[in-house]
C-alpha positions in Angstrom: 44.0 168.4 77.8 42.6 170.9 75.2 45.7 172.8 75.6 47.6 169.4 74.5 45.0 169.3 71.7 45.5 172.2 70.2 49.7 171.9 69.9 48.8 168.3 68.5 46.4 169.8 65.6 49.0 172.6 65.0 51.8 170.2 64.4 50.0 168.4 62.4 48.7 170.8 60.1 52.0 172.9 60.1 53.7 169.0 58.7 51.4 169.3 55.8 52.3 172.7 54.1 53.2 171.9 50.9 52.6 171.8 47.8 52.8 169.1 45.5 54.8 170.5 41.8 55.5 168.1 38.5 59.1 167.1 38.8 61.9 168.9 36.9 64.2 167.7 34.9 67.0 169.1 36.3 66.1 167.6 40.0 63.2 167.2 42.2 61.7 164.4 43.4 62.1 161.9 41.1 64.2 164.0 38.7 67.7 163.3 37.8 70.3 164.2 40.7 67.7 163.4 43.6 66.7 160.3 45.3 63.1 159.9 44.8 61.6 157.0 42.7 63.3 156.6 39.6 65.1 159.5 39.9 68.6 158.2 40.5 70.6 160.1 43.1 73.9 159.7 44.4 74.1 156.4 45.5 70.3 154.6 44.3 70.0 154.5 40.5 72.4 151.6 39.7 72.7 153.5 35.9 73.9 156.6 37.9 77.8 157.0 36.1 78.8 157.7 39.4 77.9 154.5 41.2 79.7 151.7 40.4 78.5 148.3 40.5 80.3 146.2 43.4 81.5 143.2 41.5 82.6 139.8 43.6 83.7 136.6 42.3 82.1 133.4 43.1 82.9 131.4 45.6 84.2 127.9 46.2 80.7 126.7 47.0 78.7 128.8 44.5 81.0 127.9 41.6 80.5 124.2 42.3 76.7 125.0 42.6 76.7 126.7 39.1 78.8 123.7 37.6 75.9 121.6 39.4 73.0 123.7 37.4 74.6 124.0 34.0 75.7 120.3 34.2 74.0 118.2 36.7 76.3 115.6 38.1 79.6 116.9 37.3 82.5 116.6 39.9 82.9 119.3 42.2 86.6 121.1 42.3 89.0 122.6 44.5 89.2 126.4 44.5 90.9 128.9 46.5 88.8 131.1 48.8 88.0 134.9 48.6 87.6 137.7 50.3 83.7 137.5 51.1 84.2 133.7 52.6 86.0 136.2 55.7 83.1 138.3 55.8 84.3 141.1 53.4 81.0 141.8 51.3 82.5 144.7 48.8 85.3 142.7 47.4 85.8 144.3 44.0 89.4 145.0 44.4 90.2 142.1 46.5 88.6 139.3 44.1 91.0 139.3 41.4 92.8 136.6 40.2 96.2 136.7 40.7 99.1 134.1 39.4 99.3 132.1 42.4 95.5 130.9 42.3 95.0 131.3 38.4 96.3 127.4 37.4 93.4 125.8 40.1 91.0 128.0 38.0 92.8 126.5 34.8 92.6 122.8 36.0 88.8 123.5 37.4 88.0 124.0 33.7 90.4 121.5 32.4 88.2 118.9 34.7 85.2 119.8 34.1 85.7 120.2 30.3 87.0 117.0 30.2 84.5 115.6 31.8 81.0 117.2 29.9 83.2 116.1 26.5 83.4 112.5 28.6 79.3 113.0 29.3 78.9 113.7 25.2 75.3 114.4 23.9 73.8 114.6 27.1 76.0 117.4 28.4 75.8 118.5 25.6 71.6 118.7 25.1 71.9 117.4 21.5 71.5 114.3 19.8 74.2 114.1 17.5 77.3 115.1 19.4 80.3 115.9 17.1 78.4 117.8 14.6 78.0 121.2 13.8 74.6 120.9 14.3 75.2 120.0 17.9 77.3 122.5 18.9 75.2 125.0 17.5 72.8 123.7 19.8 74.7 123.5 22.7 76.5 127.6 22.0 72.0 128.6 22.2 72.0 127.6 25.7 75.2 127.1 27.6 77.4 130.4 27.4 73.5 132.4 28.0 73.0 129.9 31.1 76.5 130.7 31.9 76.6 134.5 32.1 73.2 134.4 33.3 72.3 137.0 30.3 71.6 137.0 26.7 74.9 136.1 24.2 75.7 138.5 22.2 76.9 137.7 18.7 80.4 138.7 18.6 80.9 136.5 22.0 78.9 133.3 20.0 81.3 133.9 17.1 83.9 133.9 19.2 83.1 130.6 20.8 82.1 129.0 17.6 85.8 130.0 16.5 87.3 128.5 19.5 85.5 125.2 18.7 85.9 125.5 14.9 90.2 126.1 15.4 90.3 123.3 18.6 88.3 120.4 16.6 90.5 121.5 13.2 94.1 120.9 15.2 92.6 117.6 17.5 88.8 116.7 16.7 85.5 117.7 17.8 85.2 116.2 21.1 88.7 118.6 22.3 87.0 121.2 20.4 83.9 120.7 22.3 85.8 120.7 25.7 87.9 124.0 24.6 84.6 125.9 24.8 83.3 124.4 28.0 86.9 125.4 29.6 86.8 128.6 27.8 83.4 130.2 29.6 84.1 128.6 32.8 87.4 130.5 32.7 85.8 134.0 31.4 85.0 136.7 34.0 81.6 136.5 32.9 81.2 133.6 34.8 83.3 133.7 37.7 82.1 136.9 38.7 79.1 139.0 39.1 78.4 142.7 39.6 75.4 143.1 42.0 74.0 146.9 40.8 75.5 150.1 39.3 77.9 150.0 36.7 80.8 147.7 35.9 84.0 149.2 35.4 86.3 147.2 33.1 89.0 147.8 35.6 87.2 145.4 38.3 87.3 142.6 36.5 90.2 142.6 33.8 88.6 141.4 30.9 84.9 141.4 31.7 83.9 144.0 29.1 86.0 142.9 26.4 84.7 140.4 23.6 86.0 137.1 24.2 88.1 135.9 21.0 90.2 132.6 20.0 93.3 134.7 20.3 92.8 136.3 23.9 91.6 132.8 25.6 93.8 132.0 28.4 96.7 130.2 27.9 95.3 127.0 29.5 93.4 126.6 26.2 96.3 125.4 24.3 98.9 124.4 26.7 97.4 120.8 27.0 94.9 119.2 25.3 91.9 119.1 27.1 
């Protein structure tokens, strides 16, 4: 038994020969290039260059279920289903959007911008819907909600414009639905990148600043 003992104690104290050292900047633990706490190796620091985020587009269910949080009480829509509904978690280049499914995205947002312009103030979160004022108000919480992050300005301006050039041409109830149809439709919102860092060739246009004259097409092919 003391024999036992004694290889037990050795172990031990031969597992805690060490010394403990400040971390370096060019590695150790915690440093850049290793995997300790903050330090961002291969494969943990999701602002690592070399890690990618894995983006995936919502699905059916969860798209309805953002609809239901951004406007309670709206009408749920048909969508195709993706790659992650068959049990395929790290979809990034099986999510896209391809011609075939595109219009039942484009008459999701035609029907549900149709609707909140229907729904007026209250979908709105104003009191005076049809004024400047209002959308103002409703461009402060909507698109932010949306994305889940804060607007920036170039992407408010750019909605303001879609509103401002949609309400000149019909009036401000079209104009109101243009920028309802107009996030629902942006990659911002139909997908989500879950850590790392997003590369603008997962999800087309997601890093480019949305503007009146790269909305999709279903913004002016009928009125909303």
């Amino acid at each position: 038994m003391a024999k036992y003992t004694k290889t037990l104690v050795a172990l031990m104290l031969a597992g805690c020969v060490g010394a403990i050292e400040e971390p370096s900047e060019g590695g150790g633990p915690g440093g850049p290039g290793s995997g300790g706490v903050g330090g961002g190796g291969p494969g943990t620091n999701p602002a690592d260059p070399r890690l990618e985020a894995r983006v995936w587009r919502l699905t059916p269910d969860q798209y309805n279920t953002e609809v239901q949080r951004l406007f309670p009480g709206a009408p749920f829509v048909d969508l195709p289903t993706g790659s992650s509904e068959y049990g395929i978690t790290n979809i990034a280049a099986a999510a896209r959007i391809d011609l075939g499914n595109a219009s039942q995205f484009t008459e999701a947002a035609r029907q549900l911008g149709t609707w909140a312009a229907d729904q007026g103030a209250s979908a709105a979160r104003c009191s005076d819907f049809g004024t400047a004022a209002c959308i103002d108000t409703f461009l402060d919480w909507f698109p932010e909600a949306a994305y889940r992050r804060p607007l920036t300005d170039a992407e408010k301006t750019a909605l303001r414009g879609v509103y401002d050039d949609t309400a000149s041409m019909y009036d401000t109830t079209w104009g109101f639905s243009a920028v309802v149809r107009a996030v629902l439709l942006s990659p911002q919102f139909l997908y989500r990148p879950e850590i790392g860092v997003v590369n603008a060739r997962m999800v087309g246009l997601a890093t480019r600043p949305l503007s009146s004259n790269a909305l999709p097409r279903a913004l002016c092919t009928s009125m909303p």
